[in-house]
N, C-alpha and C positions, 0 to 999 in steps of 0.2 A: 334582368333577374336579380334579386338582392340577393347577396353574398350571406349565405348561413351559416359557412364551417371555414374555421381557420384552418389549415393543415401544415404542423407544426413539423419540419425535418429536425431534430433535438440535436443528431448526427449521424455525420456518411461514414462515421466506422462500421463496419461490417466484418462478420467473422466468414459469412455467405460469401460465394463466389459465384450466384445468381446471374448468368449475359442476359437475361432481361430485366436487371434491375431498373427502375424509374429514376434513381437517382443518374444513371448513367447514360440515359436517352438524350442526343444533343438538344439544346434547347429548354431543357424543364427548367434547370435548377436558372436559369436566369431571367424566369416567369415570376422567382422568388422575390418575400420583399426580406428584407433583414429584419427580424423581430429585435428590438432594442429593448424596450421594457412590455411590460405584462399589460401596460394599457392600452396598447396595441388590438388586443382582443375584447377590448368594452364590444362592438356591435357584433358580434358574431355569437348564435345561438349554443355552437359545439365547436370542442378545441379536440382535433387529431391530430396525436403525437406519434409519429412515425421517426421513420433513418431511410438507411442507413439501421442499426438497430438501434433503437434505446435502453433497453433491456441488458446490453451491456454496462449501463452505468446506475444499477439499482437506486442505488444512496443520491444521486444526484435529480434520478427521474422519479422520485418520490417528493423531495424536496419540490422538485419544480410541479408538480400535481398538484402538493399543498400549498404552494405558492396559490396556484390559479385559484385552487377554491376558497382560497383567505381572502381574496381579491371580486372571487363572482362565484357564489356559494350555488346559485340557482342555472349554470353553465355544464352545460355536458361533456363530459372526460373521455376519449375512448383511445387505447392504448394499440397498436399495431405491434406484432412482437412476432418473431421464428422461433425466439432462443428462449429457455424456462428450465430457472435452476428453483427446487424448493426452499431453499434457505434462504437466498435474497430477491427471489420475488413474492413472496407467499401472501406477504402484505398490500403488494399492488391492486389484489384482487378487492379489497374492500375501499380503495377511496378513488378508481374508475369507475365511470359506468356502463366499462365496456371493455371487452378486449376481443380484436378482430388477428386471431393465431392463421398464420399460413404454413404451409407444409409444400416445401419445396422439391423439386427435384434435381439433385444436384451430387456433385461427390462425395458430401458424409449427410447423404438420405437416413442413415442409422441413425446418427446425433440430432437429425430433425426429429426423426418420430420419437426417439428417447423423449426431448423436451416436450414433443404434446405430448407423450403418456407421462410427465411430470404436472403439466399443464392442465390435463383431464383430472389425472388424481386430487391434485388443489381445492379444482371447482368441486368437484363429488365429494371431498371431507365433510362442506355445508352444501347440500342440495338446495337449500332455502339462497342461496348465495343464485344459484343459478337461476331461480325466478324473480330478484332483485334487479341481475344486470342482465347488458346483453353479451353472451359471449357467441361468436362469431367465428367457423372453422372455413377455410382458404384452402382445396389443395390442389394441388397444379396437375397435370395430366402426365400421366409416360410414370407413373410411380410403380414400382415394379416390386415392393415389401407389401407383404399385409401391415394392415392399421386397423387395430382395435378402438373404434369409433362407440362413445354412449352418447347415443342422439339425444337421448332428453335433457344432457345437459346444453344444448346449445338452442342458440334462437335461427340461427341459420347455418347449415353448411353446403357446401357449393365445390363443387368441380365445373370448372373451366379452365380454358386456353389461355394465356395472358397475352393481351392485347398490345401490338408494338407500331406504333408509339400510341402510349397513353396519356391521352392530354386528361389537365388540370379540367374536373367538372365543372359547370357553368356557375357552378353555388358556392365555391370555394377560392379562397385567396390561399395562395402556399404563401409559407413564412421559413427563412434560415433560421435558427436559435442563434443569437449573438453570444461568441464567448463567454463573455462577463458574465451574463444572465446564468449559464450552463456552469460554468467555476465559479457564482456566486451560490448556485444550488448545493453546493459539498458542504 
């Protein structure tokens, strides 16, 4: 099967204390290849940038967004994210072509759903935004808060169980971010 999506880990910081994170699964992260530079991603259709979270390093995961699109303008972007502050992410929304938001269930369940009700308000300022990209809602089972959910802004939302262990899909190569590349992005 040819490999179509890179799946970019950018970093395993996490502010989440998630026991089913993927990065934590014995075995995954050493399926990883080390991304050294950006050419790395010439054959691959679409680049998913996940963590760990990314979302924690606004200014650096924008950089490196614009990086790839300076590099492969006609390449698909799609952002993985839990955490959504409006002031340093508000930007992201226009130079992905995607963001797949999860809603976890975990110890600060409040601070998750604050970020998607930060996250929803974003997309809804331009509604025309939400039929451009795809944005994608995630949320895991045992939630036990109401969630003010506006379907029409999204292209898919989905309750399921998370899968343990979740292997790497057959279309996908995972990649680590090498340092340099991620502290060349500031």
């Amino acid at each position: 099967m040819e490999k179509t999506t890179a799946r970019v880990i950018t970093t395993l910081k996490c502010t989440r204390a998630c026991p089913y994170c993927v990065n934590k699964q014995p075995g995954i992260l050493e399926q990883g290849k080390i991304l050294l530079d950006l050419k790395q991603l010439e054959p691959y259709r679409e680049v998913l940038l996940t963590g760990g979270e990314p979302v924690l390093y606004p200014q650096q995961l924008e950089k490196l967004i614009r990086s790839i699109r300076e590099m492969y303008p006609q390449k698909e972007i799609y952002l993985y994210a839990s955490i959504w502050s409006h002031r340093s992410c508000v930007y992201l929304l226009n130079i992905v072509d995607g963001i797949h938001f999860t809603i976890h269930n975990e110890k600060d369940i409040a601070k998750n759903i604050e970020d998607f009700q930060n996250f929803q308000d974003d997309i809804g300022m331009n509604s025309l935004l939400a039929l451009k990209r795809s944005f994608r809602l995630y949320i895991l089972p045992g939630i036990d808060r109401p969630i003010t959910i506006r379907p029409y802004l999204f292209s898919r939302i989905e309750c399921k169980p998370y899968k343990n262990p979740c292997p790497i899909p057959e279309n996908e190569d995972l990649f680590l971010l090498c340092n340099h590349i991620w502290s060349g992005a500031q």
